[in-house]
N, CA, C and O of each residue as an XYZ file, in Angstrom:
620
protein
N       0.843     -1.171      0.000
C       0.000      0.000      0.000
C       0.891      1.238      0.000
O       1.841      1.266      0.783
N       0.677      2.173     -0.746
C       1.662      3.284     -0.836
C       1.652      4.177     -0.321
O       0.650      4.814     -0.644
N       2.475      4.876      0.658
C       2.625      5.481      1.362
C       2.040      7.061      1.150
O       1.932      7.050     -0.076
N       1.700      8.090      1.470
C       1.737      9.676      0.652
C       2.880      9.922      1.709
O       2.990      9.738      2.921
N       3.927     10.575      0.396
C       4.943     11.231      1.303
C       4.423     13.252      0.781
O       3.632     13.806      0.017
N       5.560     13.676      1.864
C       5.401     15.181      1.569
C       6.605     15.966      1.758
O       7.293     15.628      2.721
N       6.948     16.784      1.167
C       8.292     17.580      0.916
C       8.663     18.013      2.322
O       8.002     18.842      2.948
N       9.731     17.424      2.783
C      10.151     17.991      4.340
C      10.601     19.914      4.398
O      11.577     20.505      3.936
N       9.244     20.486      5.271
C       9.742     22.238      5.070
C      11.307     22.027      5.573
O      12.014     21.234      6.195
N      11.339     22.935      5.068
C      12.969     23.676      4.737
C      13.331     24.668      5.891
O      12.411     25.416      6.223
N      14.616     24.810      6.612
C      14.539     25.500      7.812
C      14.063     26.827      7.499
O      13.993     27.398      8.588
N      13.651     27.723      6.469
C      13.560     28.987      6.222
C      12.475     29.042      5.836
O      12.311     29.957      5.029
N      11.347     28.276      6.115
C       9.715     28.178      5.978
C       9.113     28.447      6.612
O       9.127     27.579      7.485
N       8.317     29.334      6.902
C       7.378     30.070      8.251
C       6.797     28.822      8.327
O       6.551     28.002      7.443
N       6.539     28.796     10.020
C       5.887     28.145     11.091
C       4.580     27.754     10.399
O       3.913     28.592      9.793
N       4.135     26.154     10.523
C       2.872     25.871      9.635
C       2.110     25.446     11.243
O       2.601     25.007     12.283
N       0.200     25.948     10.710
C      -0.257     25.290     11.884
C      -0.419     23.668     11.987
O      -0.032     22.808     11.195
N      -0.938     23.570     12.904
C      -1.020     21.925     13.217
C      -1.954     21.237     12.124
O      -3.080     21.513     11.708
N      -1.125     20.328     11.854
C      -2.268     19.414     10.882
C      -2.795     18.153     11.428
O      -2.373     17.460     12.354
N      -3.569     18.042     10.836
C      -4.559     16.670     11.079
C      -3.803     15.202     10.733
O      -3.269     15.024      9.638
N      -3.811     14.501     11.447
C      -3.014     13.083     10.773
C      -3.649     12.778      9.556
O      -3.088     11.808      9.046
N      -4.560     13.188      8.893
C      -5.260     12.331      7.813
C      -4.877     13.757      6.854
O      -5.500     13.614      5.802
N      -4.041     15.160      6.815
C      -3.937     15.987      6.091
C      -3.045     15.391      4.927
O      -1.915     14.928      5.084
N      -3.797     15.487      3.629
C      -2.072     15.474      2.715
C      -2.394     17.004      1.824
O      -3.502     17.508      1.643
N      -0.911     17.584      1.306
C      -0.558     18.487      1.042
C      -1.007     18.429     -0.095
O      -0.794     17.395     -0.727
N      -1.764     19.507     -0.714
C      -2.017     19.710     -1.981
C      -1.064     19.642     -2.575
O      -0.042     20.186     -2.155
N      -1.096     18.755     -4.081
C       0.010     18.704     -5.198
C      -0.071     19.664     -5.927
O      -1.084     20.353     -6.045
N       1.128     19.860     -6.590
C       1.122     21.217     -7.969
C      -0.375     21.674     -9.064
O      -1.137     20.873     -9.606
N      -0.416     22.840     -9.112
C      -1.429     22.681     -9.703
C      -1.356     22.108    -10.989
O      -2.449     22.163    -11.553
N      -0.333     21.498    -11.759
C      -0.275     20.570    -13.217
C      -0.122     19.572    -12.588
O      -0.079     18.640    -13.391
N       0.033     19.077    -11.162
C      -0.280     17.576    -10.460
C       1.311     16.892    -10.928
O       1.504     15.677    -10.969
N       2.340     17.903    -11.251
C       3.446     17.355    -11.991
C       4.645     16.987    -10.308
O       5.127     17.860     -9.585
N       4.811     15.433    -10.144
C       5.662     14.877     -9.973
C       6.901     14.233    -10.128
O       7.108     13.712    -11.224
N       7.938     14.145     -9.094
C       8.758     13.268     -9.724
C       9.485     12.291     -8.713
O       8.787     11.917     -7.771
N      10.335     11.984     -8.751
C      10.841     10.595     -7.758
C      12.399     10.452     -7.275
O      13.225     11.046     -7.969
N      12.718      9.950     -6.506
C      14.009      9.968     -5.877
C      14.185      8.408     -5.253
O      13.231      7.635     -5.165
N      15.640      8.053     -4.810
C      15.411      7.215     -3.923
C      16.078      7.532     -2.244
O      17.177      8.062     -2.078
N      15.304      7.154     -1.269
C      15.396      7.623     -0.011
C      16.841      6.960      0.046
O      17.165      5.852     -0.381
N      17.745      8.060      0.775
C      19.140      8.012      0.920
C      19.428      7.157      2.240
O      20.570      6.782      2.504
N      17.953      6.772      3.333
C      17.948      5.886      4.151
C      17.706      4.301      3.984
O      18.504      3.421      4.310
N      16.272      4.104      3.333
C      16.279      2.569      3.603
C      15.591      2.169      1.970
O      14.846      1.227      1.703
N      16.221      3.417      0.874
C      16.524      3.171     -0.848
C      14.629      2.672     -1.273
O      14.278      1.957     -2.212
N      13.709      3.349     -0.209
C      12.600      3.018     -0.899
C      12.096      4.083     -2.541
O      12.583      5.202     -2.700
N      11.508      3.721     -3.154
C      11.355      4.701     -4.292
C      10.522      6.188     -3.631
O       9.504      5.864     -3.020
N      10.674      7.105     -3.642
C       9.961      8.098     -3.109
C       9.517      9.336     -4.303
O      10.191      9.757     -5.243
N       8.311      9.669     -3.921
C       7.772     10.757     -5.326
C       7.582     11.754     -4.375
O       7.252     11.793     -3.190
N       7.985     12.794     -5.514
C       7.640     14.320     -4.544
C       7.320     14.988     -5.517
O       7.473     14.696     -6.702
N       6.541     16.560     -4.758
C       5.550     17.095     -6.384
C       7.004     18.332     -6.279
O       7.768     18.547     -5.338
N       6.931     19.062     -7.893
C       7.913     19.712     -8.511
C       8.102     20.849     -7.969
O       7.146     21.619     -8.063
N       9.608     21.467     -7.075
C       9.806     22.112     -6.645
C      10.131     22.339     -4.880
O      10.657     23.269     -4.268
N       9.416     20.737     -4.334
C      10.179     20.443     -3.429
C      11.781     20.750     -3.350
O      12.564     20.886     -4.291
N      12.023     20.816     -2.011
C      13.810     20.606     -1.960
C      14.439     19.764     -1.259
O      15.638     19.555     -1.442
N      13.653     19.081     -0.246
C      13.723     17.920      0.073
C      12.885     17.032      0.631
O      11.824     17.631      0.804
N      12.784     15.811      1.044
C      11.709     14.509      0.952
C      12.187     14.326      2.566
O      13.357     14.423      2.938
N      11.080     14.051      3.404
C      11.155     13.179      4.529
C      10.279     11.424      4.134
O       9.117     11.060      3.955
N      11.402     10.872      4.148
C      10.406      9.204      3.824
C       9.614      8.713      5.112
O       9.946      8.390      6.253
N       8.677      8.782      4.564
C       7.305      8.149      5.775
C       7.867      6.907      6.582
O       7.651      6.722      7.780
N       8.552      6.153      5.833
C       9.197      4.906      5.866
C      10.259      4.737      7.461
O      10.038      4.193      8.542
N      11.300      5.415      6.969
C      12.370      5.463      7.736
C      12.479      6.907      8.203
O      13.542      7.063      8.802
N      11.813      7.919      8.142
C      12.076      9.559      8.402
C      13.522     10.304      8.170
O      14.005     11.330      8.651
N      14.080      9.173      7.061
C      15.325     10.156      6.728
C      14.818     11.221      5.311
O      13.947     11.121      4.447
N      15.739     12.105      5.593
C      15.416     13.507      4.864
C      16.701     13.422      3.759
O      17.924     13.555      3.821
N      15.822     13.158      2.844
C      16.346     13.497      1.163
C      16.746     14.496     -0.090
O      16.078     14.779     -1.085
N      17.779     14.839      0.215
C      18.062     16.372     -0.905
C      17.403     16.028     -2.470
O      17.600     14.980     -3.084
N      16.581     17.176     -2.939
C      16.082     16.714     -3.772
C      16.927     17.280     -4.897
O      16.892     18.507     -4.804
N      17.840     16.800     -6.154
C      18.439     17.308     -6.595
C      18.733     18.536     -7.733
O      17.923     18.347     -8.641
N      19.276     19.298     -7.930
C      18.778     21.269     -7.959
C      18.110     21.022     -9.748
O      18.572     20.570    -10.795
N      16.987     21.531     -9.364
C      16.271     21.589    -10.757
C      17.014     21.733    -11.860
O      18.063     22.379    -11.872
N      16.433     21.036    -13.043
C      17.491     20.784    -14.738
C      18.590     20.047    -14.205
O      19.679     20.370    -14.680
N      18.602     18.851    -13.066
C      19.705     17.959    -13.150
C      18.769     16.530    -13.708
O      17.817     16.064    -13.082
N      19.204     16.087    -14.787
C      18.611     15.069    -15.228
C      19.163     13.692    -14.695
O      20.347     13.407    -14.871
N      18.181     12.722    -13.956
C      18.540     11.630    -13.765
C      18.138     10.306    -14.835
O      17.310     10.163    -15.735
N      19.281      9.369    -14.165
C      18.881      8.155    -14.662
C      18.725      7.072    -14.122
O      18.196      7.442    -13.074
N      18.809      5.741    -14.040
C      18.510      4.641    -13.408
C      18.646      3.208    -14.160
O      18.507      2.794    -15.311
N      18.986      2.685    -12.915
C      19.739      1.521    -13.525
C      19.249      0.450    -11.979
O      18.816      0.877    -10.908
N      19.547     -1.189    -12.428
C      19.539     -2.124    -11.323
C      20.869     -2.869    -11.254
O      21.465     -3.487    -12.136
N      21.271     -2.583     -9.588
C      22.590     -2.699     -9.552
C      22.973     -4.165    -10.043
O      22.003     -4.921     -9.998
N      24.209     -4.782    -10.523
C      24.428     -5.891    -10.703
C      24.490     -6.862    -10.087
O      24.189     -7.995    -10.462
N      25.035     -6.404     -8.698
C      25.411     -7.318     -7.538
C      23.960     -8.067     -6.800
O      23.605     -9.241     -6.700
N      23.354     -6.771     -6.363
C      22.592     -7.207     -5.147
C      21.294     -6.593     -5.666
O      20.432     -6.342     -4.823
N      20.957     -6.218     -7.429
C      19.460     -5.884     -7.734
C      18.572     -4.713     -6.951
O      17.350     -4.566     -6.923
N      19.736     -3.855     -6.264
C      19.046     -2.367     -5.793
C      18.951     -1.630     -6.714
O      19.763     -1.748     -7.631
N      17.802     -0.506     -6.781
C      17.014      0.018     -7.768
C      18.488      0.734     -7.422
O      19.064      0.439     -6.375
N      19.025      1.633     -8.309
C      19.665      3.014     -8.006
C      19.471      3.734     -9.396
O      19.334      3.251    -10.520
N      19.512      5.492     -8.816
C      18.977      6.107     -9.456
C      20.594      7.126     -9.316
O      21.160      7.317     -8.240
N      21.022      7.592    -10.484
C      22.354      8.695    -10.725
C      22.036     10.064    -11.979
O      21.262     10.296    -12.908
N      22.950     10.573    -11.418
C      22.800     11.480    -12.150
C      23.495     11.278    -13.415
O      24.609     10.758    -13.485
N      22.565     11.854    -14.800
C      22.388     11.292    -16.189
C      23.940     12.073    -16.583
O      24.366     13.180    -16.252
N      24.731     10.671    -17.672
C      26.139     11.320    -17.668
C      26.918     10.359    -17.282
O      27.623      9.691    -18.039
N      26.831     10.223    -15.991
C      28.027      9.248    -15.609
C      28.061      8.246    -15.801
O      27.074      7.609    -16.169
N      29.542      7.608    -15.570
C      30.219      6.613    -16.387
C      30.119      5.279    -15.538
O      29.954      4.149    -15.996
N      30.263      5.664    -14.118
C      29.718      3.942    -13.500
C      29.269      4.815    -12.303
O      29.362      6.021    -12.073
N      28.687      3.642    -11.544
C      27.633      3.988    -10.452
C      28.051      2.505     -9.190
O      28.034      1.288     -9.374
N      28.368      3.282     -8.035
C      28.692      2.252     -7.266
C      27.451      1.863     -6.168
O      27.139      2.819     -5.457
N      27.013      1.133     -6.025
C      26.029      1.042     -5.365
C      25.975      1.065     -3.638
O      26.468      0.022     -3.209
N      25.613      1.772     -2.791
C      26.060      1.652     -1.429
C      25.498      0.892     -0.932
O      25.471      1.077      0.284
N      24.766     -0.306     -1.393
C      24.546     -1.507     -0.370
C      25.805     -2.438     -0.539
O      26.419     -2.908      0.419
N      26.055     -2.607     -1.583
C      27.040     -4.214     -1.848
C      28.049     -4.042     -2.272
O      28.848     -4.966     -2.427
N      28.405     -2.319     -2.704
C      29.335     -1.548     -3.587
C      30.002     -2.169     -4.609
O      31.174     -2.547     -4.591
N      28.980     -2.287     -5.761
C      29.495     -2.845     -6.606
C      29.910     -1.881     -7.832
O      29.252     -0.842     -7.870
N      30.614     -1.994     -8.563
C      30.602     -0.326     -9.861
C      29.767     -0.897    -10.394
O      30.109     -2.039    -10.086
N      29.201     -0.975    -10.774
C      28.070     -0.690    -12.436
C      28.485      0.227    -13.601
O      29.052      1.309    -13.447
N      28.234     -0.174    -14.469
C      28.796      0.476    -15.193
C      27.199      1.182    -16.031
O      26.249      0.421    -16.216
N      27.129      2.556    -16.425
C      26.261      3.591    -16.449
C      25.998      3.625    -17.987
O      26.538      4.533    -18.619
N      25.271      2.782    -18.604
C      25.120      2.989    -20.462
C      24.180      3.811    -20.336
O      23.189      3.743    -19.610
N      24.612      4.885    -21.315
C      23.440      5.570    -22.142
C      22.554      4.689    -23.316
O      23.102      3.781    -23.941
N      21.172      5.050    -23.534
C      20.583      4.553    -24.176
C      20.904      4.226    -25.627
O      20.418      3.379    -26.377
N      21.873      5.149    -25.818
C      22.448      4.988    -27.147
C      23.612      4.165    -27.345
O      24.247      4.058    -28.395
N      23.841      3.588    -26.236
C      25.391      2.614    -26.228
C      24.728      1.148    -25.837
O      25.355      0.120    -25.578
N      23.291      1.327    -25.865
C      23.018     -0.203    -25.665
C      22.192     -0.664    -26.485
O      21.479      0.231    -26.940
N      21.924     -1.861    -26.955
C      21.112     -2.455    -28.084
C      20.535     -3.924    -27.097
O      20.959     -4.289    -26.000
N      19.656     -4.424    -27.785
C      18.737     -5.551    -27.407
C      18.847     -6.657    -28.483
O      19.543     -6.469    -29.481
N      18.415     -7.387    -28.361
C      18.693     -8.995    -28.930
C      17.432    -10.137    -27.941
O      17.205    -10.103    -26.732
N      17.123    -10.594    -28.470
C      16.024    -11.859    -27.866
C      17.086    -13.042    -27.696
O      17.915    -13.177    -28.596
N      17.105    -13.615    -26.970
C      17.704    -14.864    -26.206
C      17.557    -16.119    -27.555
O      16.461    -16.504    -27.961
N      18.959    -16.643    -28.132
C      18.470    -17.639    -28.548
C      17.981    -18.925    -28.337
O      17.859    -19.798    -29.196
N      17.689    -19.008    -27.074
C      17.269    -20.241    -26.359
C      15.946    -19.989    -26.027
O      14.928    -20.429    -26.562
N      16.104    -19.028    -24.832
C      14.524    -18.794    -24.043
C      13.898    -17.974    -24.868
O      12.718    -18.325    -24.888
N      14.079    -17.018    -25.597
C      13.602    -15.512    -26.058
C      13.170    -14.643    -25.266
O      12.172    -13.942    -25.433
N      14.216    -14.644    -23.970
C      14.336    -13.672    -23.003
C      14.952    -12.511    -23.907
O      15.915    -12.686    -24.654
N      14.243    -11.242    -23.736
C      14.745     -9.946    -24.288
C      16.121     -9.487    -23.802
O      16.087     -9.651    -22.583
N      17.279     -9.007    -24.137
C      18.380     -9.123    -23.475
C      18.826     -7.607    -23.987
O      18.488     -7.091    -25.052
N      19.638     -7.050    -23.003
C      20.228     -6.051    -22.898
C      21.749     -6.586    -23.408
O      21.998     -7.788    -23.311
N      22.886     -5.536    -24.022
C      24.015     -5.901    -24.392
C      24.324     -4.003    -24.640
O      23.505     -3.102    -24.818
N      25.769     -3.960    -24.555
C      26.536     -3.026    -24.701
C      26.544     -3.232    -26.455
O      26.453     -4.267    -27.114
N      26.703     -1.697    -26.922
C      26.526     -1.559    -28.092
C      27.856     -1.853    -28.685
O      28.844     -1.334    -28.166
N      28.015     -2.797    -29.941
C      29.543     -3.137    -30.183
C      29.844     -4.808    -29.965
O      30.659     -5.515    -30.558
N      29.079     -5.090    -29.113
C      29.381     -6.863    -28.487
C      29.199     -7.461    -29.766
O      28.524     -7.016    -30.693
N      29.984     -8.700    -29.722
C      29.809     -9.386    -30.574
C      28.732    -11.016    -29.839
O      28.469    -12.056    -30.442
N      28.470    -10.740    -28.840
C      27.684    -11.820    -27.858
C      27.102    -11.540    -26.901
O      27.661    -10.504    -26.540
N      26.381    -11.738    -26.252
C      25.470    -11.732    -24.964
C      25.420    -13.351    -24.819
O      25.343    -14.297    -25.602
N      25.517    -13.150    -23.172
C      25.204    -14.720    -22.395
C      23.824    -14.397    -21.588
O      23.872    -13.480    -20.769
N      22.735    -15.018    -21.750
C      21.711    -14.607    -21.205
C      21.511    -15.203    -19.666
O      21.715    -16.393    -19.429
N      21.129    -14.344    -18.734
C      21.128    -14.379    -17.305
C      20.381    -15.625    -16.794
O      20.757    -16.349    -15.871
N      18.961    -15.804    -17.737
C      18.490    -16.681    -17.257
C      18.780    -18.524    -17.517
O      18.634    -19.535    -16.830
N      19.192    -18.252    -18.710
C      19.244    -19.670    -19.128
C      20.664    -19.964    -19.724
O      20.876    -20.999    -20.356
N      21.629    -19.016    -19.500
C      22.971    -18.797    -20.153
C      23.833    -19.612    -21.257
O      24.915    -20.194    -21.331
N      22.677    -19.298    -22.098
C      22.642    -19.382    -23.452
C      23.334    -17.925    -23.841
O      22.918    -16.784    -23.639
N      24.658    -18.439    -24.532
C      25.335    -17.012    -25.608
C      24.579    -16.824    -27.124
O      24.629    -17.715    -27.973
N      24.078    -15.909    -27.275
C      23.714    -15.616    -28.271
C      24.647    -14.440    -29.558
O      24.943    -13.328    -29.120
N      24.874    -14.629    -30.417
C      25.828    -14.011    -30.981
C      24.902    -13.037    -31.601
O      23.735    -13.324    -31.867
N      25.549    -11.637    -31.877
C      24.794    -10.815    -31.895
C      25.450    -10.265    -33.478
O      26.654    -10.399    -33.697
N      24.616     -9.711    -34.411
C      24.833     -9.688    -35.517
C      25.237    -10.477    -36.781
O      24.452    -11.083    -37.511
N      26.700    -10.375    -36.950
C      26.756    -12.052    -37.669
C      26.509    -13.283    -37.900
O      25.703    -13.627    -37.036
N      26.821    -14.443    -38.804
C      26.888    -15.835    -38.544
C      26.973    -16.215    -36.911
O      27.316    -15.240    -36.243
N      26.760    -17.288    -36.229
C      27.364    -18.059    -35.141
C      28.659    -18.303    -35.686
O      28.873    -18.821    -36.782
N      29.526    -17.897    -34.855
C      30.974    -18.570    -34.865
C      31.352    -20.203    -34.531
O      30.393    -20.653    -33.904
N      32.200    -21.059    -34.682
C      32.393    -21.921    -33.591
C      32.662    -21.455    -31.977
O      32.721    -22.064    -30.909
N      32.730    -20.719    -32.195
C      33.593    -20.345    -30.920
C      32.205    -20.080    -29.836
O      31.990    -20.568    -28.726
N      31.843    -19.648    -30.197
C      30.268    -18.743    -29.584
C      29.463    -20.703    -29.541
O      29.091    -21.049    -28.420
N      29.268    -21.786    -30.728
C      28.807    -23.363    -30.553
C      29.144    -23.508    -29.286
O      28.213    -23.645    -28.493
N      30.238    -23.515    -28.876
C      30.893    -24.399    -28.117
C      30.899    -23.926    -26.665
O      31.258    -24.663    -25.746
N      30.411    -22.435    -26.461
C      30.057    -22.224    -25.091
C      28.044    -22.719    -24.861
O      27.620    -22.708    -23.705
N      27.201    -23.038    -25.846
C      26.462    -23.212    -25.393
C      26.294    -24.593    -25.489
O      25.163    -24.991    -25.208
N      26.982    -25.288    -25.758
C      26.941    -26.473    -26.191
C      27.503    -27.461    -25.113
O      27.547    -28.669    -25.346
């Protein structure tokens, strides 16, 4: 069940009166949101546009929301499958649960391929000459003929 979170005031916010436990804060008037992940216990958190920072209902840690026109991106870490979310650009992303690097593709450096075994949809770095698929690790050769070389690992 999803939580309503609300933009934690900012120390330079006049004094608000008491609210009702059942109050939630009116959203923007274009209802325009966006999302972060809590820097405490990495739940996904949405806040409406122009917040500056997030208190998570969750864990009550307080989240910098990052300075408007910084474009993010997102990725699932390799190691340990935590959502993480970075800023759009960078080149790897270490994850602070399992600290693993990841490495950060832009959409334009990655291409897809269907699994030749399962026809699991597969992600691959743009340039590979193979993908080994996660689930059934089947190598699938990507563009050309099958090689021998590429036979003989699924074989």
């Amino acid at each position: 069940m999803p939580v309503p979170l609300a933009p934690y005031p900012t120390p330079h916010a006049p004094a608000q009166p008491a609210l009702s436990p059942s109050y939630t804060p009116p959203a923007p008037a274009n209802g325009a949101q966006r999302q972060l992940v809590c820097s405490g216990c990495r739940n996904l958190l949405m806040y409406p546009v122009g917040a500056t920072s997030v208190c998570c209902a969750v864990c009550n840690a307080v989240t910098a929301v990052p300075p408007p026109g910084t474009e993010m991106a997102q990725l699932v870490c390799g190691g340990c499958h935590t959502f993480l979310m970075y800023i759009r650009g960078a080149i790897s992303v270490q994850c602070s649960c399992c600290h693993t690097v990841n490495l950060a593709l832009e959409a334009n450096q990655v291409a897809h391929v269907n699994c030749g075994s399962c026809r699991m949809l597969l992600m691959y770095q743009y340039g590979a000459r193979s993908v080994k698929c996660a689930v059934c690790s089947f190598v699938t050769s990507v563009g050309g003929s099958t090689s021998p070389t590429d036979l003989k690992f699924n074989s």
